[in-house]
C-alpha positions as a printed NumPy array, in Angstrom:
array([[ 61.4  , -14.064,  49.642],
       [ 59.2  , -12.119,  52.122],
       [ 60.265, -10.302,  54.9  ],
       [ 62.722,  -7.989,  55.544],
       [ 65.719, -10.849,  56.509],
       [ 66.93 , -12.166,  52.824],
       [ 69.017, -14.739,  54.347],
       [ 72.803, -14.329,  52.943],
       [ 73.865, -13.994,  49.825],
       [ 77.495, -13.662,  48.807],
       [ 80.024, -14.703,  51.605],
       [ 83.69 , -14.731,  51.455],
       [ 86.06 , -17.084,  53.286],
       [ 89.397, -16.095,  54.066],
       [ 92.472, -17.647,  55.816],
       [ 95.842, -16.099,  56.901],
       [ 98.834, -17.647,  59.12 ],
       [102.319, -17.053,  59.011],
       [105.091, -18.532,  56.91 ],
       [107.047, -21.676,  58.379],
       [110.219, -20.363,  60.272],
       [113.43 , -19.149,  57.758],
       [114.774, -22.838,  56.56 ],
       [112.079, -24.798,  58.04 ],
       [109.372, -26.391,  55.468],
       [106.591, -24.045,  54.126],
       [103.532, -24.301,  55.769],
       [100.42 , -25.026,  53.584],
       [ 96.566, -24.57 ,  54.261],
       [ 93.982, -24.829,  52.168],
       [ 90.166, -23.932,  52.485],
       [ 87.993, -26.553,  50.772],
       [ 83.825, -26.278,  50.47 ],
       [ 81.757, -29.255,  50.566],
       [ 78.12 , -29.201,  49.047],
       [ 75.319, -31.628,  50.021],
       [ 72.296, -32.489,  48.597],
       [ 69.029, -32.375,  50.332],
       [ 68.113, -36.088,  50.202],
       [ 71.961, -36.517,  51.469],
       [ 72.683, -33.675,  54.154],
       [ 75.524, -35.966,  55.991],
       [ 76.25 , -38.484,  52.993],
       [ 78.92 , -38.182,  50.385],
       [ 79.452, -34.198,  49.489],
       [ 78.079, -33.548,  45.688],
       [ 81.461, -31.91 ,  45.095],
       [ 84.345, -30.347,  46.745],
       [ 85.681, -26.88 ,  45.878],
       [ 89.335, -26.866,  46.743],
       [ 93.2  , -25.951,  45.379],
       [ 92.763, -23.011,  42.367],
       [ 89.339, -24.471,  41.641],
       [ 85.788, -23.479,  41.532],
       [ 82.322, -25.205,  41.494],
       [ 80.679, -26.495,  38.397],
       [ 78.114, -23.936,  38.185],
       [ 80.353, -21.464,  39.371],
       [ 78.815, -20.335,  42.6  ],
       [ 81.714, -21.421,  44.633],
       [ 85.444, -20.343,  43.968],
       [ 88.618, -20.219,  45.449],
       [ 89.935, -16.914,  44.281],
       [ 93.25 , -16.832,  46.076],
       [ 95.367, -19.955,  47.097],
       [ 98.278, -19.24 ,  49.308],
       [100.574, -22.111,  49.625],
       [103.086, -20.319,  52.179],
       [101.242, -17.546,  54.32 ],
       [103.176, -14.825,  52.585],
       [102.27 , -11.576,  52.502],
       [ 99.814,  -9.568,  54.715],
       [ 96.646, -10.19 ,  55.953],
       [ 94.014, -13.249,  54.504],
       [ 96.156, -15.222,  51.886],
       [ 93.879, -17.345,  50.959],
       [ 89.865, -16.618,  49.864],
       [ 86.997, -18.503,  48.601],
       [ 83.627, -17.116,  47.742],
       [ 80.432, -18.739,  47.98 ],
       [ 77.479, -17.256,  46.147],
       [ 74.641, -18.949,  48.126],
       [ 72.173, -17.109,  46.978],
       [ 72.751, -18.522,  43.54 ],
       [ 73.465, -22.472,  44.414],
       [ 70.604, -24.741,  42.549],
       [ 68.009, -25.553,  44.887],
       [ 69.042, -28.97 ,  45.124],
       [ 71.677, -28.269,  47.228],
       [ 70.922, -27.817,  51.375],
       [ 73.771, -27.51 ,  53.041],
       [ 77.508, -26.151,  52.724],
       [ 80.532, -27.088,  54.911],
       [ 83.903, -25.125,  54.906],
       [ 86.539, -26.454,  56.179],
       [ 90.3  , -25.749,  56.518],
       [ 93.275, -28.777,  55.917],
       [ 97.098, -28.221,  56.265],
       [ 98.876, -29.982,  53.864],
       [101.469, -32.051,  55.432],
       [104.161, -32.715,  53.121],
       [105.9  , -35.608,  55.185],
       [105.615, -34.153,  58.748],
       [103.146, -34.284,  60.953],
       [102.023, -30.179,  61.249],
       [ 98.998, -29.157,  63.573],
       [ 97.285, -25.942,  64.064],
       [ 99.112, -25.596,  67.089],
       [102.572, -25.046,  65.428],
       [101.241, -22.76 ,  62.674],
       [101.731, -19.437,  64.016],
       [ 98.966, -16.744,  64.011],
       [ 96.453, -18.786,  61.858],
       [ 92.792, -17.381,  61.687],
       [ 89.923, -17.356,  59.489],
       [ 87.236, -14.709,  59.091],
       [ 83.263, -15.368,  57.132],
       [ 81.848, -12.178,  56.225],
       [ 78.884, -10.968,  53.553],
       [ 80.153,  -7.609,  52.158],
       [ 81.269,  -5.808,  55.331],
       [ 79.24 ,  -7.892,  57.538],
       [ 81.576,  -9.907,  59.612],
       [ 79.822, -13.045,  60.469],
       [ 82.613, -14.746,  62.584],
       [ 86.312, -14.519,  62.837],
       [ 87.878, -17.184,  64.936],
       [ 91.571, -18.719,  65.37 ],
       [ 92.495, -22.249,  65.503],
       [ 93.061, -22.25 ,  69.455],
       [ 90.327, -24.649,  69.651],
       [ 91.775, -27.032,  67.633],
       [ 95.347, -26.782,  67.953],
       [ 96.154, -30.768,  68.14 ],
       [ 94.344, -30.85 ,  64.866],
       [ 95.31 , -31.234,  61.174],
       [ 92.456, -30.463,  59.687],
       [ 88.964, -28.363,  61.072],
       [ 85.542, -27.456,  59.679],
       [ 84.348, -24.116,  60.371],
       [ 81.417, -23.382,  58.676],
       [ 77.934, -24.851,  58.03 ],
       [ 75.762, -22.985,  56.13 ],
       [ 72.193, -24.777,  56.237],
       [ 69.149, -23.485,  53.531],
       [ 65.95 , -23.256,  55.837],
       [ 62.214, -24.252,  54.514],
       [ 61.959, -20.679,  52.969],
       [ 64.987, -20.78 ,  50.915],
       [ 67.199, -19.063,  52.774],
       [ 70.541, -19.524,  53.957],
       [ 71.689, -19.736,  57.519],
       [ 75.558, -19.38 ,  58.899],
       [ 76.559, -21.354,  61.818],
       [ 80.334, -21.276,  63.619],
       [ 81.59 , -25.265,  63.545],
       [ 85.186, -25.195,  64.847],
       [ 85.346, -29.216,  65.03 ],
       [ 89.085, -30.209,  64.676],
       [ 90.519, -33.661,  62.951],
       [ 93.219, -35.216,  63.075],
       [ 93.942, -36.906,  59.339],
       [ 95.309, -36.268,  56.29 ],
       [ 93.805, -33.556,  53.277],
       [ 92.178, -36.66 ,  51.346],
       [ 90.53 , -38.141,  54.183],
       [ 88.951, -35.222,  55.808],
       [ 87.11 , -34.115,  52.84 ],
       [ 85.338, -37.475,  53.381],
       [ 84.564, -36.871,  57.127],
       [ 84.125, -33.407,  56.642],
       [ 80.541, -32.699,  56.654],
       [ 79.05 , -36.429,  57.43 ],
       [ 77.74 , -36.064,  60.988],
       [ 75.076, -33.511,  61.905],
       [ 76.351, -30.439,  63.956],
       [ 74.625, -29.016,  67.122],
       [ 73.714, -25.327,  66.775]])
């Protein structure tokens, strides 16, 4: 690489909201990585990362899976070693689903949810789900790998409204504006 700007490297994902009210049903949300190929950018992801599991090659894992919101701070954290992802793959999209386990939850009833992207102590974005509070589902990241090789971050709060299983399929299929 030339030039002083490397691109990013290592960045790490991480999610926190509070638990469900004392009785009520736990609240569960996951953060789940898509990878795309470069002669399929919007098509079918090559694989998902998602639920205690990491990437084939290892470059992507999800090192802590909350499935209440207990405790302090981000619960839940994946890592994505960009700088190490085959050069085959183009283009990364994070999202963030709640599980729904019978009734219909949104990001709007989930209390105090927010997610934060940073490389080391670079924070790259930190956002809440205001945005998107009718949704059930929202992407949040795109990271895109330029004509040099490097890797780019851009903020995509888009919300959806479906179900875990069908989001990782809409995901990352239609071009974002930056």
């Amino acid at each position: 690489m030339s030039g002083l700007n490397k691109g990013l490297g290592t960045v790490a994902v991480t999610l926190k909201w509070d638990p469900s009210p004392f009785g009520a049903a736990a609240h569960d949300l996951d953060i789940i990585a898509a990878t795309y190929t470069a002669d399929a950018p919007y098509g079918p992801p090559a694989y998902l990362v998602h639920f205690d599991s990491r990437s084939p090659d290892g470059t992507i894992t999800l090192n802590r899976d909350s499935r209440t919101g207990q405790g302090f701070g981000y619960d839940e954290v994946m890592t994505l070693e960009l700088d190490r992802l085959a050069p085959v793959f183009t283009r990364v999209v994070v999202g963030v689903a709640i599980q729904q386990g019978g009734a219909r939850k949104t990001f709007g009833v989930v209390a105090n949810t927010a997610v934060r992207l940073a490389e080391g102590y670079t924070e790259l974005a930190r956002s809440d789900f205001s945005g998107v509070r009718d949704a059930t589902a929202a992407t949040v990241a795109e990271f895109t790998r330029d004509a040099s090789g490097e890797w780019q971050f851009h903020l995509i709060m888009r919300g959806f409204d479906t179900d875990p299983e069908s989001f990782v399929t809409l995901m990352g299929n239609a071009p974002t504006s930056h």
